[in-house]
C-alpha positions in Angstrom: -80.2 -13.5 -77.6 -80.2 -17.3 -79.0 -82.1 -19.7 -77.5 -81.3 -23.2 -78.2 -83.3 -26.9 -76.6 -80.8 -29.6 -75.3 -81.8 -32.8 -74.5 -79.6 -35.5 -72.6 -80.2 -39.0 -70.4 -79.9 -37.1 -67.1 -79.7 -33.6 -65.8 -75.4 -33.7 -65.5 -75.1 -34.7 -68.8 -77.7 -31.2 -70.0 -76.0 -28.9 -68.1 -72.7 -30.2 -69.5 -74.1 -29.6 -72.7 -75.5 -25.8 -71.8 -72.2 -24.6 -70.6 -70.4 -26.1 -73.4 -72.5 -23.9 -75.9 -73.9 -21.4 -74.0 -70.4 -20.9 -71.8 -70.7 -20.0 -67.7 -73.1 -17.1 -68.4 -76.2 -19.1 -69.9 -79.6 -18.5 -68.3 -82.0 -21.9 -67.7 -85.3 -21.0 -69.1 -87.1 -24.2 -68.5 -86.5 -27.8 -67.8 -88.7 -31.1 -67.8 -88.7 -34.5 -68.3 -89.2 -36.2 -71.3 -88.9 -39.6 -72.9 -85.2 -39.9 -74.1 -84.1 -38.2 -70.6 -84.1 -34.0 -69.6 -85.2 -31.4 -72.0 -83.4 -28.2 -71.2 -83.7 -24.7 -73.0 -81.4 -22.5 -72.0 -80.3 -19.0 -73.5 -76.9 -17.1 -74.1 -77.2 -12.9 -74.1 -80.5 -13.1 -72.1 -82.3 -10.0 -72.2 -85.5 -10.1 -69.9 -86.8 -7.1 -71.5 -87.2 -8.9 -74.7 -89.0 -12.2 -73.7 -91.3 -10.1 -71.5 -92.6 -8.4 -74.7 -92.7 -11.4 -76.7 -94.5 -13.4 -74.3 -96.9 -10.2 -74.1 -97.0 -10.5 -77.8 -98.3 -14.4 -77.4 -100.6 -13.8 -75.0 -102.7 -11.3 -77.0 -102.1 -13.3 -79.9 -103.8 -16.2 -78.1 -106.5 -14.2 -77.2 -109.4 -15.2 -79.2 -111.9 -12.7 -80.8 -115.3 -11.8 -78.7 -118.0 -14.0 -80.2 -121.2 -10.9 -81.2 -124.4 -12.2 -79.5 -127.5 -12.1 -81.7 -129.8 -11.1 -78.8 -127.9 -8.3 -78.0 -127.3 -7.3 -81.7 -131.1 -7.1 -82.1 -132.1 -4.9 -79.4 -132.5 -0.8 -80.6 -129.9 1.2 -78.9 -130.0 2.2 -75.6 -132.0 6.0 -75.4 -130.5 8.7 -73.1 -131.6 8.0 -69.4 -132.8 10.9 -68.7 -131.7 12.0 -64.2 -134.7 11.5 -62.6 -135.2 8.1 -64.4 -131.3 7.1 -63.5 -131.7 8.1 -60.4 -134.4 5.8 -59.7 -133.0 3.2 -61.6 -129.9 3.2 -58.6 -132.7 3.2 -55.8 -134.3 0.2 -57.6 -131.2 -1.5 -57.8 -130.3 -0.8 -54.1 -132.6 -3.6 -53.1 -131.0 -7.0 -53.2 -134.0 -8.7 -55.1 -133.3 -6.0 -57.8 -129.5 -7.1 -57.5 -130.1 -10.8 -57.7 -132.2 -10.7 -60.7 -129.5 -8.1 -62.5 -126.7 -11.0 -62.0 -129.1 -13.5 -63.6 -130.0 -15.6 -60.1 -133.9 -17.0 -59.7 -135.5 -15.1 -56.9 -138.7 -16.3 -55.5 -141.7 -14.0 -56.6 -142.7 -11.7 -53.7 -146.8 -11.4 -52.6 -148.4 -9.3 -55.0 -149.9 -5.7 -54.5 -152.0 -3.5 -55.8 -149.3 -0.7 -56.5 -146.9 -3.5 -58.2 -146.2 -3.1 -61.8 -145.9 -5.8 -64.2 -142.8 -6.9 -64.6 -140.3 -4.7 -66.5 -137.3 -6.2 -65.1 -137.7 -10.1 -66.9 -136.3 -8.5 -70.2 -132.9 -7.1 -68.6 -132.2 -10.4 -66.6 -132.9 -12.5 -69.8 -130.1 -10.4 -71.5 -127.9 -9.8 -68.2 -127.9 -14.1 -67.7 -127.5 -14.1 -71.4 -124.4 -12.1 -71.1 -123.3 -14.0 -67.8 -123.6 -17.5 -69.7 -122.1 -16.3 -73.3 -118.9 -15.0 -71.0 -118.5 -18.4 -69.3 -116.2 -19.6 -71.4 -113.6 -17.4 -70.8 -113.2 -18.5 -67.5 -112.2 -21.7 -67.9 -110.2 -22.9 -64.9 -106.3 -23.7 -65.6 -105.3 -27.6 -65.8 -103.1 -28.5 -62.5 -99.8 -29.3 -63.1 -98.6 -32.5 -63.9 -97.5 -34.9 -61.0 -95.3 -37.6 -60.6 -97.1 -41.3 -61.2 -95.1 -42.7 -58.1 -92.8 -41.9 -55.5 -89.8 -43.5 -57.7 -90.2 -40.3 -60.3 -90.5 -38.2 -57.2 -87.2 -39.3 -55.7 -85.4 -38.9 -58.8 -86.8 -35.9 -59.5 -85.6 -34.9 -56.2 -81.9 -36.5 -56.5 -82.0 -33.9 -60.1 -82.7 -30.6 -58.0 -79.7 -32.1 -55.1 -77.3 -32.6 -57.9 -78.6 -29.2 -59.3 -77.7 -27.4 -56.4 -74.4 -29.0 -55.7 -73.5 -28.2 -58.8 -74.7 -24.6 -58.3 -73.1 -24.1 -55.2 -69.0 -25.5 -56.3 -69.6 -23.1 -59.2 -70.3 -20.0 -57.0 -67.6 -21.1 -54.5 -65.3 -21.2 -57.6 -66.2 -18.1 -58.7 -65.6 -16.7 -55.1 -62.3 -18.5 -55.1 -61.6 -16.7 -58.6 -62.3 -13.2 -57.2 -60.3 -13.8 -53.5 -57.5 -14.8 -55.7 -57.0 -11.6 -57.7 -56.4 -9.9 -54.4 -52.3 -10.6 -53.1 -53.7 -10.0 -49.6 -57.0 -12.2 -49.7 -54.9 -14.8 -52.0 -52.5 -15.0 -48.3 -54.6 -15.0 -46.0 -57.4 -18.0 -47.9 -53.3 -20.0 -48.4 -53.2 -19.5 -44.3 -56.3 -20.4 -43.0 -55.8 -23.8 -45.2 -52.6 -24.3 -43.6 -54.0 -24.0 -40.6 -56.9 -26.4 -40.9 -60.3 -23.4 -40.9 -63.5 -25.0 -43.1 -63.8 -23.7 -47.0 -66.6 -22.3 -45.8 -65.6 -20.3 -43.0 -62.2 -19.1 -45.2 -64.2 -17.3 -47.5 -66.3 -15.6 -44.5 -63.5 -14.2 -43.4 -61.3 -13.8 -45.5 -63.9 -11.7 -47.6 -64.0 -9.0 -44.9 -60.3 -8.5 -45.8 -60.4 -5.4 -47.6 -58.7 -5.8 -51.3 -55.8 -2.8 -51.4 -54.4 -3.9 -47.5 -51.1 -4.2 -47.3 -49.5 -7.8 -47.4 -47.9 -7.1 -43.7 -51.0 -6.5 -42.4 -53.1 -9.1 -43.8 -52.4 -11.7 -41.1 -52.8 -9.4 -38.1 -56.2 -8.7 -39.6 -56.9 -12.0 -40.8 -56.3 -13.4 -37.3 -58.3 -10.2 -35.7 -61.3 -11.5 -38.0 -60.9 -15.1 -36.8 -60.6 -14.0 -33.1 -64.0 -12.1 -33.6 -65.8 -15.1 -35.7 -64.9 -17.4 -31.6 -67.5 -17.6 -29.6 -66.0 -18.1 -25.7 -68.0 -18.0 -22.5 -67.9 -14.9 -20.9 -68.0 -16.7 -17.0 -65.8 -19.6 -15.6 -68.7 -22.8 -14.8 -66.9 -23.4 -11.9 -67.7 -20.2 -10.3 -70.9 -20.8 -11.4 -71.6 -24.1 -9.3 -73.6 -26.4 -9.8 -73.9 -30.1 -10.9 -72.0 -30.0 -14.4 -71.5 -33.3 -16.2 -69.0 -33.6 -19.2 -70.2 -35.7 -22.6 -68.1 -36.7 -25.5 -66.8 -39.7 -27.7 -64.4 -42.4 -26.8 -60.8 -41.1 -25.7 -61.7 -37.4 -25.7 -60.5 -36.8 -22.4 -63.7 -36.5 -19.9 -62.0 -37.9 -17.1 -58.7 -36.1 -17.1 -60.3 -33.3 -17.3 -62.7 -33.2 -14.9 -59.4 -34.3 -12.8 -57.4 -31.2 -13.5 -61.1 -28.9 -12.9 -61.5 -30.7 -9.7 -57.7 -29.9 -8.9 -58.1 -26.2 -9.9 -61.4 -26.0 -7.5 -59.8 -27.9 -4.4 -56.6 -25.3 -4.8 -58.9 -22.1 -4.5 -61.6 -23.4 -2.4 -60.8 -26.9 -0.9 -62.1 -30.2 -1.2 -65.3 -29.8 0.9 -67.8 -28.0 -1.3 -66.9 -30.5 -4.3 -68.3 -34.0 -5.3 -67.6 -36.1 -8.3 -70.1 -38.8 -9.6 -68.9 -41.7 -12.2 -71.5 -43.3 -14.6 -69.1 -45.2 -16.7 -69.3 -48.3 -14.5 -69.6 -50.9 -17.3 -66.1 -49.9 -18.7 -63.3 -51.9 -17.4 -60.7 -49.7 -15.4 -63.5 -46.5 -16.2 -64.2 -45.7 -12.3 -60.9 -47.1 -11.0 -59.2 -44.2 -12.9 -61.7 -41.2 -11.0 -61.4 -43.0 -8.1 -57.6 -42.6 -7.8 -57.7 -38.7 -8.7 -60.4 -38.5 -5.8 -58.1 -40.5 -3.5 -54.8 -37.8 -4.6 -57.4 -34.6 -4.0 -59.3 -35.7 -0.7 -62.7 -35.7 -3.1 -65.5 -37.9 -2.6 -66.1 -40.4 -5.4 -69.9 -41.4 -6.3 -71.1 -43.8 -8.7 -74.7 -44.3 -10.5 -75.5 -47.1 -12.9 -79.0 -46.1 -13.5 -80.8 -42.8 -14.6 -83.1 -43.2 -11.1 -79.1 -43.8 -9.0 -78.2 -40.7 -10.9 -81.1 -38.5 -9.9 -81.3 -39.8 -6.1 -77.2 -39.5 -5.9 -77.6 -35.8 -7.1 -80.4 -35.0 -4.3 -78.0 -36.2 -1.9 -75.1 -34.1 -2.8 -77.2 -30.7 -3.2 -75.3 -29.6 -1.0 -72.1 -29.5 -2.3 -71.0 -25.9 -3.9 -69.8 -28.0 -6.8 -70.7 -31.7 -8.6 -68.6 -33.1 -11.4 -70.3 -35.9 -13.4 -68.1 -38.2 -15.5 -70.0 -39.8 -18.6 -68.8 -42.9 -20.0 -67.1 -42.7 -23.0 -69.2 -43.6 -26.0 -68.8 -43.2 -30.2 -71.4 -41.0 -31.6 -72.5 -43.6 -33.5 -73.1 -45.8 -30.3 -76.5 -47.1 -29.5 -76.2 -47.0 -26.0 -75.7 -43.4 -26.6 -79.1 -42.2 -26.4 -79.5 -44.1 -23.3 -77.1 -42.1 -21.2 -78.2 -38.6 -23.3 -81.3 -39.8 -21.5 -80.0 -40.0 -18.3 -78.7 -36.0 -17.8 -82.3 -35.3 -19.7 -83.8 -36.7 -16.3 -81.4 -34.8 -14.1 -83.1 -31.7 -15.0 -80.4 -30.1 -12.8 -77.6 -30.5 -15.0 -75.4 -28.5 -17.0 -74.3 -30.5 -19.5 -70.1 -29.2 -21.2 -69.0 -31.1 -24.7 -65.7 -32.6 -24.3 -64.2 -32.4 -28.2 -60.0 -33.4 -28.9 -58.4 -31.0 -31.0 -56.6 -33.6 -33.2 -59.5 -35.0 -34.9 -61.1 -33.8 -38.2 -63.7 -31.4 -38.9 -66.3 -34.1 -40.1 -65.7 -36.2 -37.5 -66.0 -33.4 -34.9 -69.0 -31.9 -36.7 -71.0 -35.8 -36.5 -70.4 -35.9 -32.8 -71.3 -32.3 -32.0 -74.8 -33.1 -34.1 -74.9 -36.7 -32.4 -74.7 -35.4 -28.9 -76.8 -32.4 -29.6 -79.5 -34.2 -27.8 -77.8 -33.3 -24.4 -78.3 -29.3 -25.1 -74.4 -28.7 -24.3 -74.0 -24.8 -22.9 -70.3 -24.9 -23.9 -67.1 -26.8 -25.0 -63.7 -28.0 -24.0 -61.2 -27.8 -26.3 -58.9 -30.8 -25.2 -55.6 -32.3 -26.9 -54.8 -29.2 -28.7 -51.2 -30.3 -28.3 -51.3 -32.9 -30.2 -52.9 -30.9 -33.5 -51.3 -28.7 -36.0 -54.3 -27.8 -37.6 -56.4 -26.6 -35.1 -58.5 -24.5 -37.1 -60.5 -27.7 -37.6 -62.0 -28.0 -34.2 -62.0 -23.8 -33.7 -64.5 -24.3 -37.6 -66.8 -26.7 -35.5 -67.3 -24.3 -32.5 -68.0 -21.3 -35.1 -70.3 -22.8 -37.3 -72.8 -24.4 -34.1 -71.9 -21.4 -31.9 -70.7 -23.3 -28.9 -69.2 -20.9 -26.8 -65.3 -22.0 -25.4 -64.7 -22.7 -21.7 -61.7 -24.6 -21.3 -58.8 -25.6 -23.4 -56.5 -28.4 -22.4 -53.5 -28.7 -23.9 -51.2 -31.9 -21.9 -51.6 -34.4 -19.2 -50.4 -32.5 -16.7 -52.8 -32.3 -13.5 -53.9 -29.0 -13.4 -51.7 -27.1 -15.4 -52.4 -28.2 -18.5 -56.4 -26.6 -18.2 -56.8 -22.7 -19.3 -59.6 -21.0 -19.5 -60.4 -20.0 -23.0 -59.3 -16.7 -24.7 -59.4 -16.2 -28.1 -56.6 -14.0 -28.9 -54.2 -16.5 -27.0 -56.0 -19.5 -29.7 -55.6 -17.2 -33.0 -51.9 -16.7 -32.3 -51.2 -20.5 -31.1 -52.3 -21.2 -34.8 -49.1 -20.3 -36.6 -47.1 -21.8 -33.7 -48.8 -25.1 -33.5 -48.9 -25.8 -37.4 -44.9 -25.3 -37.3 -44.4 -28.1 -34.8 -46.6 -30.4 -36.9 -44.4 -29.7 -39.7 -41.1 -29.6 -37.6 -39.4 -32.7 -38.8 -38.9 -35.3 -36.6 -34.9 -36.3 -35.4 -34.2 -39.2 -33.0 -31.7 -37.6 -31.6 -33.5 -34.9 -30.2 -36.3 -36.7 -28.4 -32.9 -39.0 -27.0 -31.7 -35.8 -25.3 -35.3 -34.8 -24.0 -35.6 -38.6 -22.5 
């Protein structure tokens, strides 16, 4: 094993300096700050058996010497007790004055009596408080640790452990990258679910569950089994359900053409008498006029509320209906007003609240507004603009790392037959098809002949 101290300006720099000695395999053994930077030692061939014995070795070597006490070195040795004089030394030291005056604590003198002795006891609590002081020392309590003069210190101390476990992190994701690579199958599979747009993260999830010696021609059938699995989807239709539902999301998701084609889908099963829809997005130029004509097309009652109280008293009135549809106004996630609205379906208490999320957009973005609107508690997503993605594995990522089960997937403008309910077998096996018309190349004479 060799052991060797490192020092550097910054934590980067010493690790950089560990690995280039010690290679990938070096063991930190302790780290702290001094005054030219970061003192590291770190260790190559660690063997914990051996620094557990030599730190053994120091601490008995630390240990110092017990110090002989005169008092005790003058006394005669100890006769033989003989039983019946032990056995009345227990029953004297039963009591708890006995007790107190063996550890060396004052007790008050009790009322004297006839049948008292003297008192034979003084000697042995001089020499048990003598014992009880001389071992004192030992017991010294252990110095706290050091702490940081000022919250700068503390913050860059902090910023250290971050880059720390960055750094720790890309180097086991590398070395899981390393080992999914030396399998053909898992090597295909990790090259697919790029292609098709699926978070690092979730790649390695699933494609470690491939088993190493499958064959290549089954790999994507099990690969896209795996993914299927990993969906979560909502095992019962909302609109069935009833209720007062209200759809949230950024700017241009698709809230109002969708709640168009659900309202379509409900008037064609049930008519339009058992459904409502209600508008918030009054502010927005051209917002309401747009529900208003899809209401006018369908027979459907539009409502509007520009308040959280309009909401609430506009949602008593129509508790009657089977179904209520409640179009947000479109708003970033980075909107102020925002929270404001979020507010507003807080006070309906009666609302069930569905995330609207387009397809086409990337996984950060998607991931900031699902976090953003996470103050509304949705119960479920729609998937819209999947049509206009070839990597949707970046929205189907989002849903599987926050667990929002799937309700809906729209996938065109068409009014209402571009709305399916969600399946994921049907969204696994759209992958392959949808990254090939992203990558389809473009000819101007073909979209002539489709005009």
């Amino acid at each position: 094993m060799k052991i060797k101290r490192f020092v550097a300006p910054d934590m980067r720099t010493a690790l950089r300096l560990v690995r280039a000695e010690h290679g990938p395999d070096a063991v930190i053994l302790s780290n702290r700050r001094t005054e030219e930077g970061v003192e590291i030692v770190a260790a190559s061939n660690y063997d914990e058996n051996a620094v557990q014995r030599a730190l053994l070795e120091a601490q008995r070597a630390a240990e110092p010497a017990p110090r002989p006490n005169p008092f005790l070195a003058n006394l005669p040795p100890p006769p033989e007790p003989r039983p019946d004089f032990a056995a009345a030394m227990a029953a004297a030291l039963a009591t708890p004055t006995a007790q107190a005056a063996a550890a060396g604590v004052a007790v008050p003198p009790a009322p004297a009596t006839p049948a008292a002795p003297a008192a034979p006891a003084a000697p042995a609590a001089a020499a048990a408080a003598a014992v009880v002081q001389d071992a004192a020392p030992a017991l010294a309590p252990v110095p706290p640790a050091p702490v940081p003069a000022n919250d700068e210190q503390l913050a860059a101390m902090r910023e250290e452990l971050a880059q720390m476990r960055q750094m720790i992190e890309r180097e086991m994701h590398r070395l899981t990258d390393e080992r999914l690579r030396g399998s053909p199958v898992r090597l295909q599979a990790m090259e697919l679910m790029e292609d098709y747009g699926f978070d690092a993260g979730i790649t390695r999830d699933v494609v470690l569950q491939l088993p190493p010696d499958t064959p290549p021609h089954r790999g994507r059938g099990l690969m896209l089994g795996l993914i299927s699995r990993a969906l979560p989807v909502c095992p019962v239709d909302p609109l069935e359900q009833g209720g007062v539902i209200a759809l949230v999301g950024p700017t241009g998701a698709g809230k109002t053409t969708t709640i168009a084609k659900l309202a379509a889908r409900f008037v064609a099963e049930h008519g339009p008498r058992d459904i409502a829809l209600v508008t918030t997005d009054t502010a927005r130029i051209g917002g309401r006029e747009q529900l208003h004509g899809y209401g006018r097309q369908l027979g459907i009652a539009v409502h509007e509320a520009d308040s959280d109280a309009a909401l609430i008293q506009l949602l008593q009135r129509l508790q009657d209906y089977r179904v209520v549809l409640v179009d947000t106004a479109g708003l970033g996630q980075r909107d102020r007003a925002l929270a404001s609205q979020l507010n507003w379906l807080r006070a309906a208490r009666q609302v069930s609240t569905l995330l609207v999320l387009p397809a086409n957009s990337h996984y950060a973005d998607l991931d900031e507004v699902v976090r953003r609107f996470g103050a509304a508690r949705p119960q479920g997503v729609v998937l819209t603009k999947v049509d206009e993605t070839g990597r949707l594995g970046s929205a189907l990522s989002v849903v599987v790392d926050h667990q929002l089960p799937l309700t809906w997937i729209a996938d065109g403008q068409r009014v209402p037959e571009d709305l399916h309910r969600a399946n994921a077998a049907s969204l696994v096996l759209r992958l392959e098809d949808l990254r090939r018309a992203a990558d389809k190349p473009n000819i101007p004479e073909h979209d002539h002949a489709a005009a």
